[in-house]
C-alpha positions in Angstrom: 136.1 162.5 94.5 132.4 161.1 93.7 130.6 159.1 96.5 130.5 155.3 96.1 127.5 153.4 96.7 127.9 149.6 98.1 129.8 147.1 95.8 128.4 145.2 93.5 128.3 141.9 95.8 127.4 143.6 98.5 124.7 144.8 96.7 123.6 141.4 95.3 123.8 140.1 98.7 121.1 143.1 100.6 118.9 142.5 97.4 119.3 138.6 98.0 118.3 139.3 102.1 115.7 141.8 101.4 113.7 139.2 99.1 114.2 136.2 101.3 112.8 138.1 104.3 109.8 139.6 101.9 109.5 136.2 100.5 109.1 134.3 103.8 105.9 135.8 104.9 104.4 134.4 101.3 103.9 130.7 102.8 102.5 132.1 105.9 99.8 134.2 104.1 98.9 130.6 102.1 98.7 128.6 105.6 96.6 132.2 107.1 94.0 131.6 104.2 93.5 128.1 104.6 92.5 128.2 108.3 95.0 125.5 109.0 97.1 127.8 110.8 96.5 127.0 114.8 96.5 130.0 117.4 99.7 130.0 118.6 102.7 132.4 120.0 104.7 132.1 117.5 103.4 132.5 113.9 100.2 134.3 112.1 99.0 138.0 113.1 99.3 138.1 116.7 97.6 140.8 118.2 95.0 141.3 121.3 91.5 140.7 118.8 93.2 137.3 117.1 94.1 135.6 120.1 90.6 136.2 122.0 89.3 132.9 120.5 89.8 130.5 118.0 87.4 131.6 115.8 89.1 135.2 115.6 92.2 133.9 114.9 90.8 132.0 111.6 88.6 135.4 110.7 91.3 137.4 111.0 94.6 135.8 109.8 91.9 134.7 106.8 91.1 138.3 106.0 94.3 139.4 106.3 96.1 136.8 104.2 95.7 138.5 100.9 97.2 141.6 102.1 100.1 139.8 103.9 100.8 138.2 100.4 100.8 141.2 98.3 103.0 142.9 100.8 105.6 140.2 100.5 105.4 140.4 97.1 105.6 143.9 96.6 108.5 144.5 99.2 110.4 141.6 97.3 110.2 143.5 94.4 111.5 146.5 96.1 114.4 145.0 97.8 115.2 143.5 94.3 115.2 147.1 92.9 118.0 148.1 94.9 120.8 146.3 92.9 120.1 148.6 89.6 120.6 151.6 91.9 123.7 150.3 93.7 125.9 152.9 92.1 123.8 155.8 93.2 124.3 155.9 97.3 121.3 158.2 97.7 119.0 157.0 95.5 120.0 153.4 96.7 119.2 154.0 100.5 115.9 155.8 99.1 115.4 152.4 97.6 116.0 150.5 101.2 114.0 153.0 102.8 110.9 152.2 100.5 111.7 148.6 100.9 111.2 149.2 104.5 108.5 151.4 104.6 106.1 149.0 102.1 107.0 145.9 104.2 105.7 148.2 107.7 102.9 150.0 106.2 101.3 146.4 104.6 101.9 144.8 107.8 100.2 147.6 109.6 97.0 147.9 107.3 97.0 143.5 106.9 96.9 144.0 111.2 93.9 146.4 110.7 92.1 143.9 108.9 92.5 141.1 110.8 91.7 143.1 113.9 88.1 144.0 112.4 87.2 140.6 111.6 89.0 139.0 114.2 86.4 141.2 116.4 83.2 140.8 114.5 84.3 137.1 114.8 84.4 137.1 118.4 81.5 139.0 118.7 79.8 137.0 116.7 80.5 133.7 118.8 79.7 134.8 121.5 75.7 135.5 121.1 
């Protein structure tokens, strides 16, 4: 007997989940690039270099803000590529997986950035 992938709702509904959760990070990247975006525990690329100061936090969740947004955008499109390939279970978890490993490996490289500015920032204050 063949293998099944997912049915076709269940399908529509990860595709529908993986978007939303891509899409979400969109409106953070626009408040990132506008500087609006206090320093806080809660929102905006929160690592060691951004929360040393204010002015690292602006430098780097400004510097990393186009990348955040072409991740989201680029995972959504992923996770939207998985309903075509429903009927296929291997090539549809491949599909997930890739979902999965754009959204990390954006993340990781926008956390990169911001660290680097968020540190010439710093440094820069502080003279």
């Amino acid at each position: 007997m063949p293998e099944e992938g997912p049915g076709w709702g269940t399908a529509w509904g990860v595709a529908a989940m993986l978007v939303m959760v891509s899409l979400c990070c969109v409106p953070l990247a626009s408040a990132m690039a506008s500087g609006n975006l206090p320093r806080n525990h809660t929102v905006g690329l929160r690592i060691k270099a951004t929360m040393r100061s204010d002015a690292a936090w602006v430098a780097g969740n400004r510097a990393a803000a186009s990348l955040v947004r072409r991740t989201a955008i680029a995972s959504a499109v992923t996770g939207a590529c998985t309903v075509p390939v429903a009927g296929i279970p291997v090539l549809y978890l491949m599909v997930m997986a890739c979902w999965a490993c754009v959204l990390v490996a954006g993340m990781w490289k926008a956390t990169g950035v911001a660290r680097e500015a968020a540190l010439r920032a710093h440094d820069a204050g502080e003279t």
